[in-house]
N, C-alpha and C positions, 0 to 999 in steps of 0.2 A: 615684305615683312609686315606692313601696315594690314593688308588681307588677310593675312593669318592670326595674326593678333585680335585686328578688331572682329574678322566675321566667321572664323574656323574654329578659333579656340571656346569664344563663345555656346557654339551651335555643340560643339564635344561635354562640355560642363553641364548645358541644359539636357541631355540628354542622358550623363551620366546622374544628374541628379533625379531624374525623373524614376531610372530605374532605382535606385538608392531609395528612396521615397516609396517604391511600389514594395509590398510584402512578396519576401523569396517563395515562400511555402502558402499559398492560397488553399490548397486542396493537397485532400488525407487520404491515402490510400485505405479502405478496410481491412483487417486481415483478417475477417469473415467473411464477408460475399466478392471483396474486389471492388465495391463501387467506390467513385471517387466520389469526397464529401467535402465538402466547401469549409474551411478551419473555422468561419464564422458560427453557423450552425451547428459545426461537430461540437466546440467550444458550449458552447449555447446548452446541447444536451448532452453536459456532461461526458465528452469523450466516448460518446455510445452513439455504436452507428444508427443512423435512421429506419434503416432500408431492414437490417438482419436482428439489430439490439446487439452485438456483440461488444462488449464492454473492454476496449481497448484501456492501458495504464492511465495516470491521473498523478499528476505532482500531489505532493503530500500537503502543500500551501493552499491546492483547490481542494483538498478533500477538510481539510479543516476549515476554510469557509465555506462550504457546502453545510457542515455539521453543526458547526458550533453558533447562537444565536446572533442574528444580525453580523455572521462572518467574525465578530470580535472574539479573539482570545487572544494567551499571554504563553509565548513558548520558554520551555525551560533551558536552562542555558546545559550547554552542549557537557559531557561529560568529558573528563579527561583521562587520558591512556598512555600507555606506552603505542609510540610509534609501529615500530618493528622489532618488538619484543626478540625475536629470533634471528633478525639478519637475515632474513631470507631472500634468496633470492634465485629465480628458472630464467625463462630468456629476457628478464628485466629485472632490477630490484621493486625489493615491497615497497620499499617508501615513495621508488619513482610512479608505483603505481596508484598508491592514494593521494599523493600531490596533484597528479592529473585527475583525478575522483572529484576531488576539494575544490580545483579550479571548474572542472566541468559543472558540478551540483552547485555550487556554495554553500556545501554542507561538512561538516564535520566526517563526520560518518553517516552509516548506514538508518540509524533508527533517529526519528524527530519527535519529541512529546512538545505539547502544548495542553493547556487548561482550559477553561473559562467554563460559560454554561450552555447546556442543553436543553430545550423545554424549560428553563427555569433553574436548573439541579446544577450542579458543578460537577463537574466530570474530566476525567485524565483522559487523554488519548494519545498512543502512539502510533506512527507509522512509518513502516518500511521503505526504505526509498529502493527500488529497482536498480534506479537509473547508478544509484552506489555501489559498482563493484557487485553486481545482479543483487543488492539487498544480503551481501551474506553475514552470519552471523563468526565475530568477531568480539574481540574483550571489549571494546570501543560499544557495541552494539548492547554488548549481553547487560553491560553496564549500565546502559541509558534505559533497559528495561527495567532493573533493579531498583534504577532513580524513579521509575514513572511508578510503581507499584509502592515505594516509600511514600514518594511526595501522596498519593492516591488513600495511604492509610492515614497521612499526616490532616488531609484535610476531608478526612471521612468520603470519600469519593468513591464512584465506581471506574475500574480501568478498562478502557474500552483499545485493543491492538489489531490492529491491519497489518497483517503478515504481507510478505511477498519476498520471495528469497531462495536462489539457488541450493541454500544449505550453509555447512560451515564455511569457512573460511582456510582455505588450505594453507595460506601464506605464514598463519599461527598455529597450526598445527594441535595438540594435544590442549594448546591454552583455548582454542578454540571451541573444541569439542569440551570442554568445563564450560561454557557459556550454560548448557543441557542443564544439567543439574542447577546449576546457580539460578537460570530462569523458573524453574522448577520451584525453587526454594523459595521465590520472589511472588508467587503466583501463591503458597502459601499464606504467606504475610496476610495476604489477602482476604482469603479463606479464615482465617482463624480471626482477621478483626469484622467480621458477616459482610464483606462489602461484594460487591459482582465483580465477577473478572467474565470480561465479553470479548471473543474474539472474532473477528472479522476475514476471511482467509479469500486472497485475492488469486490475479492470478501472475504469475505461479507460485505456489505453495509448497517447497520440497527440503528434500534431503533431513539435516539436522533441526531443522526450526520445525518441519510437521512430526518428527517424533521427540518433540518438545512443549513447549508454550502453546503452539499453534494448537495443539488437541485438547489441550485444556482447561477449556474455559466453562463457563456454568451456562453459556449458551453460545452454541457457533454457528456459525452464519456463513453464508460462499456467497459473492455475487456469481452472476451467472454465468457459464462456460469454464470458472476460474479452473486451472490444473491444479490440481493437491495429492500429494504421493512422498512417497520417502526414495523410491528408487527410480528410477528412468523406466516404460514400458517394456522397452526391449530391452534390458538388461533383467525384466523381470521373467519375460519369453524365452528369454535363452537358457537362462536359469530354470524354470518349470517346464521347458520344452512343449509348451501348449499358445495357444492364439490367446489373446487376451479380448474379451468382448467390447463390442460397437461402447464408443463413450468412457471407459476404464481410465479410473483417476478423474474425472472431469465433475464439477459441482454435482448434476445432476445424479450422476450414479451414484456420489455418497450419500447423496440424501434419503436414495432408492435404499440404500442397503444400512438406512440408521446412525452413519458417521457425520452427519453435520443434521442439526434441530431446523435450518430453513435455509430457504436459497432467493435471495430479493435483488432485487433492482438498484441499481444505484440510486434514482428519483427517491425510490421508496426506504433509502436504508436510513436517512436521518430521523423521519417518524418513526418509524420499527426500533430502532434502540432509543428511541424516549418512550416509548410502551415498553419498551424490556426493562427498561431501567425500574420505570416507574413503577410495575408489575414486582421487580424483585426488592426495590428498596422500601417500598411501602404499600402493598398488594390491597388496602382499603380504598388506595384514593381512585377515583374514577380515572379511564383512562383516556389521554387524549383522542380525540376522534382523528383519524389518516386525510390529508390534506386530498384534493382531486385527483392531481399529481401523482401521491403515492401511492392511493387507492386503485388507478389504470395500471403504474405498474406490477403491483403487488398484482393484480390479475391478470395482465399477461405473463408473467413468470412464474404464476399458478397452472396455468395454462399452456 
């Protein structure tokens, strides 16, 4: 007993601690080329691989300290909704599905705003969280856009949204699909007090959000590779009975055929909208010169 105690159990503990200690997930699969990428340096460059530039997701926490000055802003508090308006429920209830949402994210819902400044300027930003139930739009969702486009006129701000989102939200049904309109009306607002509404379309970009908010902005943007479409490829194939061509729906080809104003770099997208901004909200002042950084990759994504 003396032997196990003093020299077995021991030798079990330092070794379970050891592994406890060491990170489960060291390396990132690509899901552009296949290389594996060490999570230090994927981290490092902004969740874009080395090897290809394929701009894999990005929590909404790093993309607001990416953007906003010296990482500091001030997030708006989460809007409130009805749960499960409709009771629904297929091979689970709704509610048991956003309880598991809420504990996996610790987010409310789908859509997160925060403020603070850009280049100097104060600026609203929302963004999409994926990882929410694919980002879909919901009352919850449609709501907190409505809030980010108020608070944006409240404090004479430009709004700046990072889509990414399956589409509506089937679970709410017809309340869901009034998200359309209401965003619509919000993006208004906007409009009518001269401020920018800029949007940002990541990937994936589909269903109900791109034939919404998503196409409406006074300047739109794709990072690179993002998916953007309203219907799935193959259901558009089956539907028109023809092959649809190399790249269809993918950043690049929109921008080929007019539906998005540019397509940049994650490095480069925080200087790029302090020149947009600054371009639209006061078109005399000089504009800032592009950091090293954004400047390589605004020209490889030119290129």
């Amino acid at each position: 007993m003396n032997w196990l105690t003093n020299y077995v159990r021991p030798k079990i503990r330092a070794v379970l601690r050891q592994r406890k200690e060491t990170p489960e997930n060291l390396w990132q699969k690509c899901a552009g080329c296949g290389h594996m990428l060490h999570h230090k340096e994927f981290t490092e460059n902004l969740n874009v691989c080395v090897y290809c530039g394929y701009h894999h997701r990005i929590a909404a926490t790093a993309r607001f300290e990416l953007l906003f000055d010296q990482g500091e802003y001030s997030r708006a508090p989460a809007v409130e909704a009805v749960d499960d308006p409709l009771k629904f429920r297929d091979r689970r209830r709704y509610s048991e599905r956003l309880k598991e949402a809420r504990a996996a994210t610790g987010e409310r819902d789908a859509v997160i705003t925060a403020y603070g400044l850009m280049g100097g300027r104060e600026v609203v930003v929302s963004v999409q969280n994926f990882d929410f139930m694919a980002g879909s739009l919901g009352v919850a969702a449609g709501s907190a856009l409505v809030a980010a486009a108020r608070r944006a006129v409240e404090k004479e701000a430009p709004l700046v949204v990072f889509t990414a989102a399956g589409g509506a939200r089937m679970q709410e049904g017809a309340l869901s699909l009034m998200q359309m309109p209401r965003t619509t009306v919000a993006v208004d607002l906007l409009r009518e007090a001269g401020l920018p509404y800029i949007v940002v379309l990541t990937d994936p970009t589909t269903g109900g959000v791109t034939a919404s908010y998503a196409m409406l902005g006074d300047v739109a943007i794709a990072e690179p590779g993002a998916l953007i479409g309203f219907a799935g490829a193959r259901v558009i194939e089956d539907t028109i009975r023809e092959r649809l061509p190399e790249g269809f729906q993918r950043a690049e080809y929109l921008l080929e055929h007019g539906m998005l104003d540019m397509v940049v770099a994650r490095k480069a997208l925080r200087d790029t909208l302090i020149r947009v901004i600054t371009l639209l909200m006061d078109p005399r002042t000089p504009l800032p010169a592009l950091s090293d950084a954004s400047d390589e990759a605004a020209q490889q994504t030119a290129s």
